[in-house]
C-alpha positions in Angstrom: 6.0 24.4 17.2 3.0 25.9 15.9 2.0 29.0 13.8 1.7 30.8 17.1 5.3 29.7 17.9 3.9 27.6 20.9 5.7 24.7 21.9 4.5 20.9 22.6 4.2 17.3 22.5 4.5 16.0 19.7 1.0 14.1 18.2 1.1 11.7 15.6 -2.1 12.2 13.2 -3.5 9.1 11.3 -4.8 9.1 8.2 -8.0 6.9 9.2 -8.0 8.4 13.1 -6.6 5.5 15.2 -8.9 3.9 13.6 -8.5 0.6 11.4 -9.4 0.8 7.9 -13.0 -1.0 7.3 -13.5 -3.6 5.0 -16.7 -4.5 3.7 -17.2 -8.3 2.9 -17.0 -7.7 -1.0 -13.8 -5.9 -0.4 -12.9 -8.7 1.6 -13.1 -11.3 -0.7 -11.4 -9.2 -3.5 -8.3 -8.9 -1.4 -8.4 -12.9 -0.7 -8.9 -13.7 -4.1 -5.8 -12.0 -4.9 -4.1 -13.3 -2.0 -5.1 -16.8 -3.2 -4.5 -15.9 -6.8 -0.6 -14.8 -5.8 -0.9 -11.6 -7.7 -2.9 -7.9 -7.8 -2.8 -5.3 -10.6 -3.9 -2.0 -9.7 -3.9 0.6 -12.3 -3.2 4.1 -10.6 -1.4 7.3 -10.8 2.5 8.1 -9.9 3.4 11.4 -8.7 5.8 13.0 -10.7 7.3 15.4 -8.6 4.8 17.8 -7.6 1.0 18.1 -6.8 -0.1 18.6 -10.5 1.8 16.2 -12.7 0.8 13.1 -12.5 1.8 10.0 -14.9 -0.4 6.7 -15.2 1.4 3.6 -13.9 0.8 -0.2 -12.8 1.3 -1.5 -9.6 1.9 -5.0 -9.0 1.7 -6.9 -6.0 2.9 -10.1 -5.8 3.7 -12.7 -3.1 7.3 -11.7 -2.6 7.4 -8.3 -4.5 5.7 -5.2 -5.9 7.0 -3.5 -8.8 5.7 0.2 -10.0 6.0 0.5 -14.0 4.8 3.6 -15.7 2.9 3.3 -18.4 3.5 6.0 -21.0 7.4 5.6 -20.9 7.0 1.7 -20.5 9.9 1.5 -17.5 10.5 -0.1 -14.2 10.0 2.8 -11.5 10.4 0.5 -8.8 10.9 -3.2 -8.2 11.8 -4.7 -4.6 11.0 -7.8 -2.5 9.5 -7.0 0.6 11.1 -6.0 3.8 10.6 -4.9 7.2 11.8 -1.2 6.3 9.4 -0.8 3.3 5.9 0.8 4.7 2.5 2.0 2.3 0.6 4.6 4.3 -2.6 6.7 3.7 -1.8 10.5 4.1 -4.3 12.6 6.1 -7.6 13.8 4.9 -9.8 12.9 2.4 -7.7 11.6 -0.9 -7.3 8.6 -2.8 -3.5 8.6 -2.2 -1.3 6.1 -0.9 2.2 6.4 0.0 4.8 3.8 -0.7 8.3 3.9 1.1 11.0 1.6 -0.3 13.5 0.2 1.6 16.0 2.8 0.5 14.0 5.5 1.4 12.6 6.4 -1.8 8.9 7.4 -2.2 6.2 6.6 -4.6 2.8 8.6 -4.0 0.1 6.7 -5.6 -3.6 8.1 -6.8 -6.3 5.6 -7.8 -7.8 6.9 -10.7 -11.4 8.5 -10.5 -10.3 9.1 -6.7 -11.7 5.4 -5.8 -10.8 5.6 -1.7 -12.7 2.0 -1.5 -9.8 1.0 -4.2 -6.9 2.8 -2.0 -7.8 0.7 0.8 -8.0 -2.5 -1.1 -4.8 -1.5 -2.3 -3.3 -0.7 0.9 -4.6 -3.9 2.5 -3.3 -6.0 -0.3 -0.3 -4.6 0.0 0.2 -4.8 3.7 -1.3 -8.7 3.6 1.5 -9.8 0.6 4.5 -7.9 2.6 3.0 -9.8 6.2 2.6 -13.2 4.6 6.3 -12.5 2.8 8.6 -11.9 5.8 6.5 -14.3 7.8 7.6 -17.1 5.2 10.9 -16.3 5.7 10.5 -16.4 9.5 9.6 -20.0 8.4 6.0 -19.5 9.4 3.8 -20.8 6.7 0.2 -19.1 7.7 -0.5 -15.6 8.1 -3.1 -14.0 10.7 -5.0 -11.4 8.9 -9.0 -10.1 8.7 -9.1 -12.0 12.1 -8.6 -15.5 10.8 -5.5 -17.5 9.4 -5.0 -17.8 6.0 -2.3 -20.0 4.3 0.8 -18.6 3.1 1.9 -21.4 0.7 1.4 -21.1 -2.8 
């Protein structure tokens, strides 16, 4: 229903249109060095609750896990292996935020610091390439399909 109480379908809105995110070649070969590498290290911002309080943190991505540690209180916000149900989106309009849902339903919204959207979507691509290339290992698949070619997934 809308402010005018009218009824409808309802429309899913995308973040980035129904459009994929772009990737420049630089970016490109940032996200498959880390992919390579087995690790990424982004240094961003956790929501704490509302829109205005805000505390720095560290996300790690890893092969088979990402963990969220703030950084002034020096503890473990999150820490899971990937899975199906866990999801990162980007919410609409035009922020450097990221959305993490864990598998428990728990969510982590993420700012890059400086409002870097080029870093958001490294981020988010990372992200979305280590969870792929984890639950496809334990498919038993050992090579991932992602920025149109096949990378390995050993390592």
């Amino acid at each position: 229903m809308d402010e005018r109480s009218r009824k409808g379908k309802l429309v899913k809105v995308f973040a980035n249109e129904p459009n994929k995110i772009t990737c420049d070649p630089v970016m490109q070969e940032q996200i498959e060095n880390y992919f390579s590498t087995g690790q990424a290290v982004f240094d961003v911002q956790l929501s704490a609750g509302d829109r205005n309080n805000w505390e720095t943190a560290t996300l790690t991505l890893k092969k088979s896990n990402y963990e969220i540690r703030s950084t002034k209180q020096r503890r473990v916000v999150i820490n899971e292996k990937y899975t199906p149900d866990i999801s990162i989106t980007v919410p609409y309009g035009p922020s450097a935020q990221c959305v993490i849902r864990s598998s428990d339903g728990n969510v982590c919204v993420l700012s890059t610091l400086e409002d870097n959207l080029r870093l958001r979507d490294t981020l988010v691509l990372t992200m979305r390439l280590f969870q792929k290339q984890a639950l496809e290992k334990r498919k038993g698949k050992r090579k991932v399909r992602f920025f149109n070619k096949i990378v390995s997934g050993s390592g």
